[in-house]
Backbone as JSON, one array per atom type, in Angstrom:
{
  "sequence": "XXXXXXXXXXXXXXXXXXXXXXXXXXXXXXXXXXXXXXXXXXXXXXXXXXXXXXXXXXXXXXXXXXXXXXXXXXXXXXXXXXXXXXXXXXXXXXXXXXXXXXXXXXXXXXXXXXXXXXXXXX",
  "N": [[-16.53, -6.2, -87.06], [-16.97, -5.47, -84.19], [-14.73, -4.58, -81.89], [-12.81, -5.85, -79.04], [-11.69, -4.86, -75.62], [-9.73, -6.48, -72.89], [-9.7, -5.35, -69.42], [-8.72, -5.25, -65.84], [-7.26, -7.53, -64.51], [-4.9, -8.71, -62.54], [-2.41, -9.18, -60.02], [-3.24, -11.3, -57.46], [-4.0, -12.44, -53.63], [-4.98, -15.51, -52.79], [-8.45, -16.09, -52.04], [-9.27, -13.47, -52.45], [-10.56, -11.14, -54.46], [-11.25, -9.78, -57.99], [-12.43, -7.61, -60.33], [-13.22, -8.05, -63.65], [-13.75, -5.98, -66.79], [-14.48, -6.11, -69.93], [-14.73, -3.67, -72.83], [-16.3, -2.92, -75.04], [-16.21, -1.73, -78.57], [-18.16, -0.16, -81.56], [-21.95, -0.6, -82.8], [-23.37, -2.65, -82.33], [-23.55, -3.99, -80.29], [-25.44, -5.0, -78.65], [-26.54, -6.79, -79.66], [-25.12, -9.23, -79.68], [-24.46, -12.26, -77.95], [-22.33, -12.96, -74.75], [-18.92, -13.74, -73.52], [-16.74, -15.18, -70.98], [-13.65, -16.6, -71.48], [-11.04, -18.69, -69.94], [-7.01, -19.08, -70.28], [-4.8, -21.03, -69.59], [-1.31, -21.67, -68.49], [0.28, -23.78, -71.21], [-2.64, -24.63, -71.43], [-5.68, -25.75, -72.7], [-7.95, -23.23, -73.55], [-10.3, -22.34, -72.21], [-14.48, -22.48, -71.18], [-15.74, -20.38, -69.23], [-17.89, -18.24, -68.27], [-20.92, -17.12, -69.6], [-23.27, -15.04, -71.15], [-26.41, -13.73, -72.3], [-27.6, -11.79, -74.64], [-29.37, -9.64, -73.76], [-28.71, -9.74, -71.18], [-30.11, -11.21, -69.8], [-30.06, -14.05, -69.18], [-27.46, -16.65, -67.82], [-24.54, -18.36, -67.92], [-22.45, -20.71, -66.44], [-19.2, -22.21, -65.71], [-18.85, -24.96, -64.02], [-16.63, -25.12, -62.49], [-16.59, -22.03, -61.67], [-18.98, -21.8, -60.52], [-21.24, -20.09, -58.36], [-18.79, -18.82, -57.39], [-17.65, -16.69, -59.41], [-19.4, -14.2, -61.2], [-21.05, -13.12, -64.19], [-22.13, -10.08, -65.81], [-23.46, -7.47, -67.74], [-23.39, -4.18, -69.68], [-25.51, -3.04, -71.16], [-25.73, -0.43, -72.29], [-23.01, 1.03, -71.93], [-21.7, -0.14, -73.5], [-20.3, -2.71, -72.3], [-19.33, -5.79, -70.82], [-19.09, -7.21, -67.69], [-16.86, -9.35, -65.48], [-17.03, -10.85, -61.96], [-14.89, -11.36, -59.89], [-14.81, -14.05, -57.23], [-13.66, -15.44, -53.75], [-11.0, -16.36, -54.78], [-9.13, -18.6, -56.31], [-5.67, -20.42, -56.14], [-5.69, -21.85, -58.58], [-7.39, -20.52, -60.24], [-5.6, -18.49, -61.93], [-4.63, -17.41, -64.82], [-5.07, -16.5, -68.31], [-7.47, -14.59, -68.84], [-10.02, -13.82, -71.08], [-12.4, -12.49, -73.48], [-14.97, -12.52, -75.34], [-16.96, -12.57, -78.14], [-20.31, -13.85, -79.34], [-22.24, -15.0, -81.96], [-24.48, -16.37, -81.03], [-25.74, -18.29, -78.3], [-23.45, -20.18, -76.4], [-20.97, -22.43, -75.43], [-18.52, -22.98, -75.95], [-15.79, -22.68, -77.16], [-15.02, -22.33, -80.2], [-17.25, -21.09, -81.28], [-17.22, -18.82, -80.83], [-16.87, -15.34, -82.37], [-15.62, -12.69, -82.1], [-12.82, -11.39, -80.4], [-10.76, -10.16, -77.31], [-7.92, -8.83, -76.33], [-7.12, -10.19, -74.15], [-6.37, -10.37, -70.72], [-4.21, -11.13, -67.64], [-4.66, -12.47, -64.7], [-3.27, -13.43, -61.82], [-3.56, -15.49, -58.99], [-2.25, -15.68, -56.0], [-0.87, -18.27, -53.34]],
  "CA": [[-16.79, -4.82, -86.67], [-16.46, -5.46, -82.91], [-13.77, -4.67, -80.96], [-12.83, -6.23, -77.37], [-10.5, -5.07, -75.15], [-10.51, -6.27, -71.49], [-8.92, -5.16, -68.53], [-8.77, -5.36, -64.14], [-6.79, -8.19, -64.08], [-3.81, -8.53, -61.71], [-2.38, -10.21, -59.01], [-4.16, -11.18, -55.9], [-3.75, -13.29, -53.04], [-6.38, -16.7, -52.4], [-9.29, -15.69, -51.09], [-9.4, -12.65, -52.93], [-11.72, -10.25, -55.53], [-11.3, -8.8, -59.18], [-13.53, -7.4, -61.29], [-12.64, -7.9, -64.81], [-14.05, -5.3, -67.58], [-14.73, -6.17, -71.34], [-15.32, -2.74, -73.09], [-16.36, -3.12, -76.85], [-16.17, -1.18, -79.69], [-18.95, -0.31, -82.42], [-23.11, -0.12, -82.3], [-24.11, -3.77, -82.23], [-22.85, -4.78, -78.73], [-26.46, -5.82, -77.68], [-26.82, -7.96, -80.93], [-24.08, -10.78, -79.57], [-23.88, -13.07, -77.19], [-21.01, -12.8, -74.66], [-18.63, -14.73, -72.68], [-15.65, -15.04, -70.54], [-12.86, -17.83, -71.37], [-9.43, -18.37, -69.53], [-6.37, -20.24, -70.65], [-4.01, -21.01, -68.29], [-0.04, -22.02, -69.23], [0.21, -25.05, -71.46], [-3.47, -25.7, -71.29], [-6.45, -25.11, -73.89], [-8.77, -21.87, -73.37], [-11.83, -22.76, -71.57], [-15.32, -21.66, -71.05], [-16.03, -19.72, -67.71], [-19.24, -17.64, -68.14], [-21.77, -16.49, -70.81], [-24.52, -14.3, -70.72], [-27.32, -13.62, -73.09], [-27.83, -10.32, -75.48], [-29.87, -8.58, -72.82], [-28.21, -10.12, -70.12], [-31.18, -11.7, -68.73], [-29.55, -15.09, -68.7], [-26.66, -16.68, -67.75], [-24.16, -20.11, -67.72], [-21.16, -20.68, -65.74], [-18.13, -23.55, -65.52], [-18.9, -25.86, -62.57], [-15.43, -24.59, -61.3], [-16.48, -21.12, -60.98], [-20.35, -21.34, -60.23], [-21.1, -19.55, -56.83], [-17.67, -17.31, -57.07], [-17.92, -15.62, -60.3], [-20.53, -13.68, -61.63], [-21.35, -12.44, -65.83], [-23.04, -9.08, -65.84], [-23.53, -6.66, -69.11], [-24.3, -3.12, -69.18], [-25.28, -2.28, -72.96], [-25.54, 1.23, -72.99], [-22.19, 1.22, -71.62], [-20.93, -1.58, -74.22], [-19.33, -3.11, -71.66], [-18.95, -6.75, -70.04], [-17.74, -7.55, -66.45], [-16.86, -10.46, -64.82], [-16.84, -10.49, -60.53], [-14.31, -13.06, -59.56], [-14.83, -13.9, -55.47], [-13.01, -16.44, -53.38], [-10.43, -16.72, -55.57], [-8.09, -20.06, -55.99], [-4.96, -20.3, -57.14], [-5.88, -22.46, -60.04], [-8.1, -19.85, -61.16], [-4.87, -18.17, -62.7], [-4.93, -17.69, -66.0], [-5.11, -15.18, -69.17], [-8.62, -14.3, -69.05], [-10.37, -13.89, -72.17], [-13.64, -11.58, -74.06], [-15.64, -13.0, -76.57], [-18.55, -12.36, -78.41], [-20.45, -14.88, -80.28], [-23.49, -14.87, -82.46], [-25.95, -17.38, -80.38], [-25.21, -18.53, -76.93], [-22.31, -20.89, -76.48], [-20.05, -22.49, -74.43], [-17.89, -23.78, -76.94], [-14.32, -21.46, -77.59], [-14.81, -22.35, -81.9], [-18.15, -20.36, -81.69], [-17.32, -16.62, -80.54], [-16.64, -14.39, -83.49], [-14.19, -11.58, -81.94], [-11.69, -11.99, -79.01], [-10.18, -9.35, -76.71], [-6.17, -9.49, -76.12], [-6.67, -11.1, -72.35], [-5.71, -9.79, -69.22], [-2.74, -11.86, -67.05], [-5.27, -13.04, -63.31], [-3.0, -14.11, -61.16], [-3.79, -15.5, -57.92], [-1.25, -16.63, -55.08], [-1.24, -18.74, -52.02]],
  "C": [[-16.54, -4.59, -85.18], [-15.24, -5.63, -82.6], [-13.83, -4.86, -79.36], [-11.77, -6.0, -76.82], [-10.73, -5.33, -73.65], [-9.44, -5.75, -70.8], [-9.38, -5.28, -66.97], [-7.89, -6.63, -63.99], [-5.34, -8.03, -63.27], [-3.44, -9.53, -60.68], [-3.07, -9.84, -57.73], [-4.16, -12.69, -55.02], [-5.22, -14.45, -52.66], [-7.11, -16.22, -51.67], [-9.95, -14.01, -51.26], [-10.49, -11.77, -53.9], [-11.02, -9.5, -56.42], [-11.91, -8.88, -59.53], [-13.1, -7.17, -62.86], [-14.08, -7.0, -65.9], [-14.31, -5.55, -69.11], [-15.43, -5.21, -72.13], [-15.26, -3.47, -74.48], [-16.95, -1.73, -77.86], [-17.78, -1.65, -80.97], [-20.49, -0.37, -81.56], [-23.52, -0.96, -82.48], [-23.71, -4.18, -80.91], [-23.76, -6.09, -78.63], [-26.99, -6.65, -78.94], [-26.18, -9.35, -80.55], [-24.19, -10.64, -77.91], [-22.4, -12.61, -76.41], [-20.14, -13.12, -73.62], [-17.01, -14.87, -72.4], [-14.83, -16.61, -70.78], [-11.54, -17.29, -70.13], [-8.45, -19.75, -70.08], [-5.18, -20.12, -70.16], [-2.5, -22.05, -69.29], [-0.09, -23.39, -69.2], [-1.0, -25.67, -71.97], [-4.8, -25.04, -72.73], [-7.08, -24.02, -72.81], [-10.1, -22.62, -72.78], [-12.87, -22.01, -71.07], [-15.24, -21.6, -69.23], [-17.21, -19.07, -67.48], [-19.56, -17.28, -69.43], [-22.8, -16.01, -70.29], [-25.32, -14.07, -71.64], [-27.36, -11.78, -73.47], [-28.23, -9.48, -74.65], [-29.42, -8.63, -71.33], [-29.02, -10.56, -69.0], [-30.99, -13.67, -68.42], [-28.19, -15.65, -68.49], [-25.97, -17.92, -67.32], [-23.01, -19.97, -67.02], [-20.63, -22.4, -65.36], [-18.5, -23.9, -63.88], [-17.58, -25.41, -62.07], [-15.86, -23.14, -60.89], [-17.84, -20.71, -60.43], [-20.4, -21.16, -58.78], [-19.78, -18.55, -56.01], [-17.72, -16.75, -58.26], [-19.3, -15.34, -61.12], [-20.24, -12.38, -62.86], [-22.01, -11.58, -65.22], [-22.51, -8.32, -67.23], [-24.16, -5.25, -69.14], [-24.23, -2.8, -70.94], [-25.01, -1.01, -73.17], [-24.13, 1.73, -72.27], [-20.93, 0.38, -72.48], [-20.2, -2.22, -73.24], [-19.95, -4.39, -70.81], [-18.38, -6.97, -68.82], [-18.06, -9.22, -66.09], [-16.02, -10.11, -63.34], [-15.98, -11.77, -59.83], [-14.22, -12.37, -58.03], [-13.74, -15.15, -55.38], [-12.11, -17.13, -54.3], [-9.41, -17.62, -55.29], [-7.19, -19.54, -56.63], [-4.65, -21.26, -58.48], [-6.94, -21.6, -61.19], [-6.94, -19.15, -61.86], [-4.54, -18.85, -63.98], [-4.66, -16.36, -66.97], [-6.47, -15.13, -69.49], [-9.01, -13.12, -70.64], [-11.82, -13.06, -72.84], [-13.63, -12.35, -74.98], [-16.82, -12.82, -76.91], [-18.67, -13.48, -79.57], [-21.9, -14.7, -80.5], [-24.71, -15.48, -82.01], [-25.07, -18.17, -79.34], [-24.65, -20.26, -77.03], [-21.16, -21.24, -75.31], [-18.71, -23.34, -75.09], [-16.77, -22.74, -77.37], [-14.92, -20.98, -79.36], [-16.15, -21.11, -82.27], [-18.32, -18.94, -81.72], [-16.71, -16.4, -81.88], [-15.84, -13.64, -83.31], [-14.3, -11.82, -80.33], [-10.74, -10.77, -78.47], [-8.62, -9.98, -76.68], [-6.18, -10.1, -74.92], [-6.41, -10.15, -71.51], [-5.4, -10.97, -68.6], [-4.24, -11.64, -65.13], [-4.05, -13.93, -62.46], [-3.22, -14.54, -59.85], [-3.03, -16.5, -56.96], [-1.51, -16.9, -53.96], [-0.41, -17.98, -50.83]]
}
């Protein structure tokens, strides 16, 4: 029943800031779990952040803990993610997911946005 589509991604030079968007579709939003992957050329999809139903908790990849930051606004259905100090290994095709019970595991989300293209150059 959910739909994810995200968007803000773009290019940006090291050292940089985007704010990526995950709007969703339908009247369960605040029922799921929900969490940012990226999967970068060649490589598998990997976890990056999750946040909890009410958005009162929250996990993040030892690569991006202390520059990006999960937030959730329900009555807005919508997901962001605040990428700071950005590397250029953070480039990637950043990813939406929702999943039924909190996860850091790709196999466990349930529905998947098309990505948005992050690039970030030196």
């Amino acid at each position: 029943q959910v739909q994810l589509v995200e968007s803000g991604g773009g290019l940006v030079q090291a050292g940089g800031s985007l704010r990526l968007s995950c709007a969703a579709s339908g009247r369960t939003f605040n029922s799921y779990c929900m969490g940012w992957f990226r999967q970068a050329t060649g490589k598998e999809r990997e976890f990056v952040a999750a946040i909890s139903r009410s958005g009162g908790s929250t996990n993040y990849a030892d690569s991006v803990k202390g520059r990006f930051t999960i937030s959730r606004d329900n009555a807005k259905n919508t997901v962001y993610l605040q990428m700071n100090s950005l590397k250029p290994e953070d480039t990637a095709v950043y990813y939406c997911g929702a999943s039924s019970a909190p996860s850091r595991n790709v196999r466990a989300y349930d529905y998947w946005g098309q990505g948005t293209q992050v690039t970030v150059s030196s």
